[in-house]
PDB file as gemmi writes it, atoms N, CA and C in Angstrom:
CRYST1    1.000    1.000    1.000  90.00  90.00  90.00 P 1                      
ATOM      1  N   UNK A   1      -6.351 -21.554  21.562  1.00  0.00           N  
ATOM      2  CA  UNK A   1      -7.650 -21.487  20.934  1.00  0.00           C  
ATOM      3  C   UNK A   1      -7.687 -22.372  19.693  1.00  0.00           C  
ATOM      4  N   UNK A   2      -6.964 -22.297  19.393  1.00  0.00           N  
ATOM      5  CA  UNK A   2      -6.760 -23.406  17.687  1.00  0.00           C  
ATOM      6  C   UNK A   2      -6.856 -24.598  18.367  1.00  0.00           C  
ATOM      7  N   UNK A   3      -5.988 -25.051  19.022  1.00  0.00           N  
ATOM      8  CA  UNK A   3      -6.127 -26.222  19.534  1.00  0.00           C  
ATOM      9  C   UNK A   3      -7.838 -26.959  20.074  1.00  0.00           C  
ATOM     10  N   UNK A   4      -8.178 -26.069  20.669  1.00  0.00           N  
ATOM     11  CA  UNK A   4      -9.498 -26.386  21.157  1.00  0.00           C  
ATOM     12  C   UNK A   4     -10.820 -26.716  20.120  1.00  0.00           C  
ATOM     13  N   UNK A   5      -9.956 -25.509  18.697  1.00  0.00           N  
ATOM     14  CA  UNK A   5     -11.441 -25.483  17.616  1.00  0.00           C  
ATOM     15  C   UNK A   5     -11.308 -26.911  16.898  1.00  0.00           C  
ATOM     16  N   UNK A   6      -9.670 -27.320  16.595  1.00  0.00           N  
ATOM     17  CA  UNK A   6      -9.309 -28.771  15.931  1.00  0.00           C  
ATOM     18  C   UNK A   6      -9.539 -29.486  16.588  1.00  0.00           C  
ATOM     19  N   UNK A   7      -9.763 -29.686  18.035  1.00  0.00           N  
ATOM     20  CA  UNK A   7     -10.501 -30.817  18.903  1.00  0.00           C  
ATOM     21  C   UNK A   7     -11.483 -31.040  18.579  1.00  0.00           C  
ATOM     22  N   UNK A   8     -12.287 -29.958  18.600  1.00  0.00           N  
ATOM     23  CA  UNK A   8     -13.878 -29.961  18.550  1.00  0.00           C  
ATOM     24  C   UNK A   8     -14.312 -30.247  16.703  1.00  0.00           C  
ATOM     25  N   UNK A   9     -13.979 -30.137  15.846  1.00  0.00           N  
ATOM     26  CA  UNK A   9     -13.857 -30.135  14.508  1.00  0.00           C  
ATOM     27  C   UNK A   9     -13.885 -32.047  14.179  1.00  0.00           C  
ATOM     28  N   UNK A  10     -12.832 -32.136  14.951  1.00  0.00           N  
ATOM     29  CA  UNK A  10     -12.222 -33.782  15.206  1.00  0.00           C  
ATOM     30  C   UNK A  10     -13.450 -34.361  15.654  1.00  0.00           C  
ATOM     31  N   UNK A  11     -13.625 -34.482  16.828  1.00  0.00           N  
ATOM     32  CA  UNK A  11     -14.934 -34.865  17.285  1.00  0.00           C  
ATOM     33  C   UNK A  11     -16.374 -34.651  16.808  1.00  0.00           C  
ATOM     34  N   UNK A  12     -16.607 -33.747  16.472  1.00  0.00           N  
ATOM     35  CA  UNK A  12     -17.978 -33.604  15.455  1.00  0.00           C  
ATOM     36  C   UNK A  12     -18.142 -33.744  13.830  1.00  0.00           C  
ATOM     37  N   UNK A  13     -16.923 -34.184  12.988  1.00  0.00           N  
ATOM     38  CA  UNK A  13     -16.598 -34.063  11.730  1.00  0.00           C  
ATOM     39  C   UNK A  13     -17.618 -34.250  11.058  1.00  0.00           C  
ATOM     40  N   UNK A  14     -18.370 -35.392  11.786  1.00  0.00           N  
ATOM     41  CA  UNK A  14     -19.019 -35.955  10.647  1.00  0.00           C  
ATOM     42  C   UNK A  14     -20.524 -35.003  10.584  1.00  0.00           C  
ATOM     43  N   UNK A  15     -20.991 -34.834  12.204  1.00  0.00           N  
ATOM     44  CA  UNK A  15     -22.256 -34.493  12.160  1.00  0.00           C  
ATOM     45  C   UNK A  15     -22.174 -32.380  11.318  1.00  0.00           C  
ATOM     46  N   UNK A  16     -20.939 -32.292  11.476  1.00  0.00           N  
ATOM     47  CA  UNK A  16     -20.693 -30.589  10.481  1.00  0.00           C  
ATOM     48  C   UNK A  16     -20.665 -30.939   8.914  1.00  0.00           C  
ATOM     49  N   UNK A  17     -20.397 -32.019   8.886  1.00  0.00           N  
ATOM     50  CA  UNK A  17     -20.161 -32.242   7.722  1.00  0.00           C  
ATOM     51  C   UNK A  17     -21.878 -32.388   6.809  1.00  0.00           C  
ATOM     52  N   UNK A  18     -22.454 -33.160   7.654  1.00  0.00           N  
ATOM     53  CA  UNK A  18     -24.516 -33.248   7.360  1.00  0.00           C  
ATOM     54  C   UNK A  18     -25.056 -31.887   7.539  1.00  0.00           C  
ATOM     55  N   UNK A  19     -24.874 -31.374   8.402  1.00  0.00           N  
ATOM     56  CA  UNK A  19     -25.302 -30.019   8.761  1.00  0.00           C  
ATOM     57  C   UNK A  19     -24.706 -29.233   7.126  1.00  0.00           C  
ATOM     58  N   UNK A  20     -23.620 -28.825   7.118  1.00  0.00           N  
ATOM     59  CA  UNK A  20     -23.400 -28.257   5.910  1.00  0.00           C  
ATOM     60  C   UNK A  20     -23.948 -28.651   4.196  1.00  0.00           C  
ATOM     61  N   UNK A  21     -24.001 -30.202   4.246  1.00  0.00           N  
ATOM     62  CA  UNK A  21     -24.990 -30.811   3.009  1.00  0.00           C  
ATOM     63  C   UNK A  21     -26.539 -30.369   3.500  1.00  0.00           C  
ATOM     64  N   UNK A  22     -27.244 -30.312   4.652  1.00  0.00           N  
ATOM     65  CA  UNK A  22     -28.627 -30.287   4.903  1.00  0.00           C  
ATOM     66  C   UNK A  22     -28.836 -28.654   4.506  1.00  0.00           C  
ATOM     67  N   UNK A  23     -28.301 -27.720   4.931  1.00  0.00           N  
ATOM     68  CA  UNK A  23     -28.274 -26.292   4.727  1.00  0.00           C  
ATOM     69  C   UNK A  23     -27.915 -26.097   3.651  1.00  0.00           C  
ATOM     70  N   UNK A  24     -27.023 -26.478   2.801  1.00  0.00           N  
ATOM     71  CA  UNK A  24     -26.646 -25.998   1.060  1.00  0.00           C  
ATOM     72  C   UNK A  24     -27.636 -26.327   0.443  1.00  0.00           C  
ATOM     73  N   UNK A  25     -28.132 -27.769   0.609  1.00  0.00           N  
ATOM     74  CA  UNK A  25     -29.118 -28.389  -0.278  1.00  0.00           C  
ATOM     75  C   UNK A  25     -30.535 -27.700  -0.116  1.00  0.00           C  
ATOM     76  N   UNK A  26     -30.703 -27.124   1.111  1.00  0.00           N  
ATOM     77  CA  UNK A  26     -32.616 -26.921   1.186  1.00  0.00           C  
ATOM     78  C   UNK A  26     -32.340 -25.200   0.551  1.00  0.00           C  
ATOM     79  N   UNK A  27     -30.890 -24.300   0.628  1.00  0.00           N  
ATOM     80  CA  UNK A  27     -31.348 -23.189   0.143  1.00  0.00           C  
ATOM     81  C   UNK A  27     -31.191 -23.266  -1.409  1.00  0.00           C  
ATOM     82  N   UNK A  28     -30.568 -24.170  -2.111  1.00  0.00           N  
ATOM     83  CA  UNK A  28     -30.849 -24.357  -3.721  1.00  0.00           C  
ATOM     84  C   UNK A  28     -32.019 -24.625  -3.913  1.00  0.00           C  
ATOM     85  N   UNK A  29     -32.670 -25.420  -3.097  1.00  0.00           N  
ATOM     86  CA  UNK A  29     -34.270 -26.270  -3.387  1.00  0.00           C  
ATOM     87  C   UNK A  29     -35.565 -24.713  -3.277  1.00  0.00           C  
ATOM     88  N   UNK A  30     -35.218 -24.027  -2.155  1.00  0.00           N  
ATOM     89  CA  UNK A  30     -35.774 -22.575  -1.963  1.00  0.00           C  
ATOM     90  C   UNK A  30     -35.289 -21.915  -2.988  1.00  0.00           C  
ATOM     91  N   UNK A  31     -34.450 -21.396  -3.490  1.00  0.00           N  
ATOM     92  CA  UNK A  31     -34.415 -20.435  -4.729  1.00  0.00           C  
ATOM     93  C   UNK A  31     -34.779 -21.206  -5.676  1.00  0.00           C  
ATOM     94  N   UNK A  32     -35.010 -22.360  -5.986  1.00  0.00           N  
ATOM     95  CA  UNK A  32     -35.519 -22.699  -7.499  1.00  0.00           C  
ATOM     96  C   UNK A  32     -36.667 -22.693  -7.437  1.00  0.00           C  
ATOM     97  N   UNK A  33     -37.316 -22.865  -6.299  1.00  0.00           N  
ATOM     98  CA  UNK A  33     -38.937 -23.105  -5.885  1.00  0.00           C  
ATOM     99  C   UNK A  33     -39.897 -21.527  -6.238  1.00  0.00           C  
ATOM    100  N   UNK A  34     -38.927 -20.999  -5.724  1.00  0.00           N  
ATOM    101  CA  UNK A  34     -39.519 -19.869  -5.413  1.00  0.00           C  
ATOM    102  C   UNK A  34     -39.118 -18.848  -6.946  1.00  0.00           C  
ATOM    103  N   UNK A  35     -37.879 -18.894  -7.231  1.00  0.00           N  
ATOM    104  CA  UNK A  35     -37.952 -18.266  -8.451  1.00  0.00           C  
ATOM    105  C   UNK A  35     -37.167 -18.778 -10.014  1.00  0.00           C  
ATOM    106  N   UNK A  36     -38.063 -18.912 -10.996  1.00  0.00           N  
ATOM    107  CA  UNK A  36     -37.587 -20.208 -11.943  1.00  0.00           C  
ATOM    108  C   UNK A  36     -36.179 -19.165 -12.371  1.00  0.00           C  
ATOM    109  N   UNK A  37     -35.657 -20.045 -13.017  1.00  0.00           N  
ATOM    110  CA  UNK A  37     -34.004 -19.644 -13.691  1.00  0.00           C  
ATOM    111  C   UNK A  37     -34.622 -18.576 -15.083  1.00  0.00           C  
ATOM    112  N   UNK A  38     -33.972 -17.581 -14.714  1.00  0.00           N  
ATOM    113  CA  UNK A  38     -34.020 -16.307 -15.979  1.00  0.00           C  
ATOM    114  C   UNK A  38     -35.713 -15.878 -16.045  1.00  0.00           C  
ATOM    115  N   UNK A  39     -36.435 -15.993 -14.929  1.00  0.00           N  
ATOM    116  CA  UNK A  39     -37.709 -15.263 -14.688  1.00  0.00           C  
ATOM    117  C   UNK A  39     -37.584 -13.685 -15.237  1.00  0.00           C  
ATOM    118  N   UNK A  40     -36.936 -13.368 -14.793  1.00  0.00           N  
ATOM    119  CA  UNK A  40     -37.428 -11.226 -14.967  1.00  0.00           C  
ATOM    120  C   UNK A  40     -35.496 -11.164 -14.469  1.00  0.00           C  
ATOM    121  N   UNK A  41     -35.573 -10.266 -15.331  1.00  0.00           N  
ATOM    122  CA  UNK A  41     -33.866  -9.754 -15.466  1.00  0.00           C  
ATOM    123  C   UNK A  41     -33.801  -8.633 -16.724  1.00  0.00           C  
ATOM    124  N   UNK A  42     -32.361  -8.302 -16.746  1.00  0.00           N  
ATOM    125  CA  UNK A  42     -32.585  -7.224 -17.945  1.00  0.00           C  
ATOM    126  C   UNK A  42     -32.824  -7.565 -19.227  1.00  0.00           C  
ATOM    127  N   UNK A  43     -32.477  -8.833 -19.465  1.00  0.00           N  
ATOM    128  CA  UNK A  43     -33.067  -9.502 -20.613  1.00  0.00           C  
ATOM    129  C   UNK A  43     -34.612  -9.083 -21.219  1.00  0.00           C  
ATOM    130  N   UNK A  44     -35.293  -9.491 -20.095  1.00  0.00           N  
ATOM    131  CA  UNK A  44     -37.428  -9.394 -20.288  1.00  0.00           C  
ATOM    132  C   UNK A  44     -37.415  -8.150 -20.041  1.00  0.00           C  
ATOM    133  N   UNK A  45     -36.655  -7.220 -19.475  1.00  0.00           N  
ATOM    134  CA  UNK A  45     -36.952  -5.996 -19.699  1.00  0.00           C  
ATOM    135  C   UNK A  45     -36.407  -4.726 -20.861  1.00  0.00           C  
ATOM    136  N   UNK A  46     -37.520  -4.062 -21.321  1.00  0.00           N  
ATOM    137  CA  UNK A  46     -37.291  -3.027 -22.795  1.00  0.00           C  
ATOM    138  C   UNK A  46     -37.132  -1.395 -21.746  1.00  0.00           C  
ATOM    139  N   UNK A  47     -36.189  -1.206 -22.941  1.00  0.00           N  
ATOM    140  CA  UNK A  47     -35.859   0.674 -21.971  1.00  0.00           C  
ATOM    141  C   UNK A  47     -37.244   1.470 -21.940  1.00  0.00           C  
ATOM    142  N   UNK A  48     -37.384   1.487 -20.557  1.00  0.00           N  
ATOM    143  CA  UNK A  48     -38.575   1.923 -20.380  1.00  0.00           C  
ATOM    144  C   UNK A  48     -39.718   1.615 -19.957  1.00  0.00           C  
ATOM    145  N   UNK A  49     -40.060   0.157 -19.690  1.00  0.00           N  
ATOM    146  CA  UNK A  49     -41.040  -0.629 -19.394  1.00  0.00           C  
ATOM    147  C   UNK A  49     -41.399  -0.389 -18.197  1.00  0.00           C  
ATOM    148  N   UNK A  50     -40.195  -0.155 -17.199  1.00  0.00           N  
ATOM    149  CA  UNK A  50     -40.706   0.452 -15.918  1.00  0.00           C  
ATOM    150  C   UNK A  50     -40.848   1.835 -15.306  1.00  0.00           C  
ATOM    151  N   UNK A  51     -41.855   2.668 -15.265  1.00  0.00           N  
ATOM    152  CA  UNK A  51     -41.913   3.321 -15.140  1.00  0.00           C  
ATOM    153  C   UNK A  51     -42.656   4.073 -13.853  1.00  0.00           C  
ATOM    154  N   UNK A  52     -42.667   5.347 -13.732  1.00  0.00           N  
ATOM    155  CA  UNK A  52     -42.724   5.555 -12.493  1.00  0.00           C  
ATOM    156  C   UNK A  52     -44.422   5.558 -11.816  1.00  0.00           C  
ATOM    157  N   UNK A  53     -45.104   5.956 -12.576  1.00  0.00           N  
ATOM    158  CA  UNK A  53     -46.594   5.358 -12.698  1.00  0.00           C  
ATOM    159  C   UNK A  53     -46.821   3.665 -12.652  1.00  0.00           C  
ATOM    160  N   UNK A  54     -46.158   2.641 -13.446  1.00  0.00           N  
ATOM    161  CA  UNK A  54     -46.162   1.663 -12.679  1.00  0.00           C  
ATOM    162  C   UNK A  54     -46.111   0.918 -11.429  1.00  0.00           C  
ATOM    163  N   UNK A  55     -45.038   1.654 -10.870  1.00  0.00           N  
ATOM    164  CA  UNK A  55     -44.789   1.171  -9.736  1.00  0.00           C  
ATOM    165  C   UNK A  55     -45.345   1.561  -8.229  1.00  0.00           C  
ATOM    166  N   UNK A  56     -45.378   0.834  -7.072  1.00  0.00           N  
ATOM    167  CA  UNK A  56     -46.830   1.553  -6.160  1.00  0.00           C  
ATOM    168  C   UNK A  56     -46.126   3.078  -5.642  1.00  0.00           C  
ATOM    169  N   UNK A  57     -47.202   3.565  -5.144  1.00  0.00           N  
ATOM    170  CA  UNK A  57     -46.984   5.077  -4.614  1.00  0.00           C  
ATOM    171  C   UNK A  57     -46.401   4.747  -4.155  1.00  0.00           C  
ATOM    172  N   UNK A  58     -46.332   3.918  -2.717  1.00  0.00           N  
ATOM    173  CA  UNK A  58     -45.782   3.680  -1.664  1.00  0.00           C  
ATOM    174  C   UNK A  58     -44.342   3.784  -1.708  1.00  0.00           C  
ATOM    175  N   UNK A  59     -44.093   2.917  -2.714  1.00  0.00           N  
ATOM    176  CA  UNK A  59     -42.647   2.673  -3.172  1.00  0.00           C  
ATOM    177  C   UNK A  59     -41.693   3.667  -3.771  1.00  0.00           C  
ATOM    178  N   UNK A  60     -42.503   4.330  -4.258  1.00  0.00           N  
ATOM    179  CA  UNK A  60     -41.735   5.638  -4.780  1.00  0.00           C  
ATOM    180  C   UNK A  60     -41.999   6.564  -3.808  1.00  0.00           C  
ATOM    181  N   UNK A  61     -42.444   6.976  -2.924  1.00  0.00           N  
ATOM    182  CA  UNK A  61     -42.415   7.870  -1.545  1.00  0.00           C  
ATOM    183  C   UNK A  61     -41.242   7.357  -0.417  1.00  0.00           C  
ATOM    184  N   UNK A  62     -41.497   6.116  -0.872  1.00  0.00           N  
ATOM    185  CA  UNK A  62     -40.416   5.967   0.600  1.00  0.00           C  
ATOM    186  C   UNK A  62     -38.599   6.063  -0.300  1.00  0.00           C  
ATOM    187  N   UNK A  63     -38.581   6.042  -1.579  1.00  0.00           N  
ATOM    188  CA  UNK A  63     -37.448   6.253  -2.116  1.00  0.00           C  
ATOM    189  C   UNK A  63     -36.961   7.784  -1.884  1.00  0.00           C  
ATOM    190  N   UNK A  64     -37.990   8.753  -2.152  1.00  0.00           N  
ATOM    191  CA  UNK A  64     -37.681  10.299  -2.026  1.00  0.00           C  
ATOM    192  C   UNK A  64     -37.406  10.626  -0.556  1.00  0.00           C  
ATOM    193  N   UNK A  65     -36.034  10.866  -0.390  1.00  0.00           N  
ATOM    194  CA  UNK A  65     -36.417  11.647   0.933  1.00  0.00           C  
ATOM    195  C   UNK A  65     -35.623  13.234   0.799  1.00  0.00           C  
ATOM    196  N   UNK A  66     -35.680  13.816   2.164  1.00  0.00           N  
ATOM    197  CA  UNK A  66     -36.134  15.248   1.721  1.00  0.00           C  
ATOM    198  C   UNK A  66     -34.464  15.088   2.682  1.00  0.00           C  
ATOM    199  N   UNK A  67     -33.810  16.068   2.100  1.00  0.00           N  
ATOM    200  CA  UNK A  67     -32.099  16.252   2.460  1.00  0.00           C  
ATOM    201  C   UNK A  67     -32.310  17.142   4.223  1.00  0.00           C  
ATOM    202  N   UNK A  68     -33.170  17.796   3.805  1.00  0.00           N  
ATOM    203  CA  UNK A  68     -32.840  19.035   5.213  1.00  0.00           C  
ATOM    204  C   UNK A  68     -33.439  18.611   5.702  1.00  0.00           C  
ATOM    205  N   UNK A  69     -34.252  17.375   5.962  1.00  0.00           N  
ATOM    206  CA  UNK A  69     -34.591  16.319   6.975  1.00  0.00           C  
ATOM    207  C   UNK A  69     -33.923  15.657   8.440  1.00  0.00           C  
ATOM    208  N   UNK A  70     -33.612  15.926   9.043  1.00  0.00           N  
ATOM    209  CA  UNK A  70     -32.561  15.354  10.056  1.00  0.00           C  
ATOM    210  C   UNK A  70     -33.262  14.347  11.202  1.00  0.00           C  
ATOM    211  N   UNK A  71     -32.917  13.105  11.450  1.00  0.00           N  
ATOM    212  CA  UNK A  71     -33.711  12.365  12.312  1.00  0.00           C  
ATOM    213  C   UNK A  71     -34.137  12.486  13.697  1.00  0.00           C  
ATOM    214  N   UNK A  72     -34.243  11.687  14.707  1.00  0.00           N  
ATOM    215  CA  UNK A  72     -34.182  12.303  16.016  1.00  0.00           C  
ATOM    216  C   UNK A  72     -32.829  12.869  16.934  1.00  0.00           C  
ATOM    217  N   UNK A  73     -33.005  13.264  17.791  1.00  0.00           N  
ATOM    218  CA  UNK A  73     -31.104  13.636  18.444  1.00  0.00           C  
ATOM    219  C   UNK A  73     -31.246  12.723  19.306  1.00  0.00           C  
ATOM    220  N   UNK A  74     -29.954  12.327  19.191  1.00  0.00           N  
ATOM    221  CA  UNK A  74     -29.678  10.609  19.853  1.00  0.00           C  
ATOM    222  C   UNK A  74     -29.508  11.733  21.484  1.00  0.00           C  
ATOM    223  N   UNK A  75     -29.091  10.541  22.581  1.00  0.00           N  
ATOM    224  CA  UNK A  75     -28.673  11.176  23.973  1.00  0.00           C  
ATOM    225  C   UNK A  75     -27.267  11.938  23.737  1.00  0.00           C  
ATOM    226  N   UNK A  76     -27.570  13.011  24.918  1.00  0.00           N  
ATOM    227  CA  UNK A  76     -26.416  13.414  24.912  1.00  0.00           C  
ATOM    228  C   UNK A  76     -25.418  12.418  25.648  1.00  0.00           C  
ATOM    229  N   UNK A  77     -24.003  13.014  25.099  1.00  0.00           N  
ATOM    230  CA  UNK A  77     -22.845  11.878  25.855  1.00  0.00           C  
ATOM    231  C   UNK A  77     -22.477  12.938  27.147  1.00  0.00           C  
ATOM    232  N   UNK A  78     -21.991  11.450  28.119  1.00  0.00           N  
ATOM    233  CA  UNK A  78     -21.752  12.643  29.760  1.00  0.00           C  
ATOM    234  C   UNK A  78     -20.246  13.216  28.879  1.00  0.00           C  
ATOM    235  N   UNK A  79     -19.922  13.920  30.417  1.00  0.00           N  
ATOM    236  CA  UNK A  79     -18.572  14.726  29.858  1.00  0.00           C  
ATOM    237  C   UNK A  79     -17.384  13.750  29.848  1.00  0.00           C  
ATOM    238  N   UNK A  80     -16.239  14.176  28.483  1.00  0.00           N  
ATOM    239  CA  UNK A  80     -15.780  13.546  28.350  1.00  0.00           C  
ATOM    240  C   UNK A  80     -14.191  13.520  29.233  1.00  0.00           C  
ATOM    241  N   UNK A  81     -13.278  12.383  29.322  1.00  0.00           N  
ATOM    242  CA  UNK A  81     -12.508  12.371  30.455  1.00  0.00           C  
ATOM    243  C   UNK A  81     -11.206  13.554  29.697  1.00  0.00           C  
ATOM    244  N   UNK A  82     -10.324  14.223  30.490  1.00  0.00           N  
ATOM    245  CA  UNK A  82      -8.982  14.532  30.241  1.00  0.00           C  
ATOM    246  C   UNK A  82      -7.832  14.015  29.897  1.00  0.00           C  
ATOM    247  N   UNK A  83      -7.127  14.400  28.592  1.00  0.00           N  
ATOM    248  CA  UNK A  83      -6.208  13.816  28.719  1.00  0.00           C  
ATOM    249  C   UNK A  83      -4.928  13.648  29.714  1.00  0.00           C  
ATOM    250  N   UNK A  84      -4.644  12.959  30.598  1.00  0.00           N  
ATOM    251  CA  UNK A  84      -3.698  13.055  31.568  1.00  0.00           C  
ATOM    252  C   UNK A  84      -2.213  13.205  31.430  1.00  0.00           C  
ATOM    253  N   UNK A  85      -1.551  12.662  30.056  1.00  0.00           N  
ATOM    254  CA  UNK A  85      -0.702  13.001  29.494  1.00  0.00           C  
ATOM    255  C   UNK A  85       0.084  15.051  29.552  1.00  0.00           C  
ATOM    256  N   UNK A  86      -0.967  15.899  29.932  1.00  0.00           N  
ATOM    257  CA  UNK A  86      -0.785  17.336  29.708  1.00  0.00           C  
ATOM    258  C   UNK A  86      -0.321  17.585  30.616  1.00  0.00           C  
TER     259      UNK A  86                                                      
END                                                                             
């Protein structure tokens, strides 16, 4: 198996090598685009600023959940085999 991946490595070097500059470069270009350097962090934020009235209902409902809650019951499993060893 090694042998086969250093073949293939050999033979495509160059075009893995663009692929890996084309993909590093467009997701730096996406996070700077999208969010500037030191936007909102704990810095811009004061103890307390966020609070629970700020933030949407929605968001704080789907955080609470209720413990004695239990989800659906998955399938039952068929029966299981013997150990033959006994």
């Amino acid at each position: 198996m090694g042998r086969s991946i250093m073949r293939y490595v050999r033979r495509h070097h160059v075009a893995l090598l663009a692929l890996f500059v084309a993909l590093s470069g467009s997701s730096v270009a996406t996070a700077s685009a999208l969010l500037p350097r030191n936007s909102v962090g704990t810095a811009q934020l004061q103890n307390g600023a966020v609070t629970k009235n700020k933030v949407a209902k929605s968001a704080v409902a789907k955080l609470k959940v209720r413990r004695d809650v239990r989800g659906r019951q998955g399938l039952k499993g068929g029966p299981g085999r013997r150990d033959r060893r006994g």
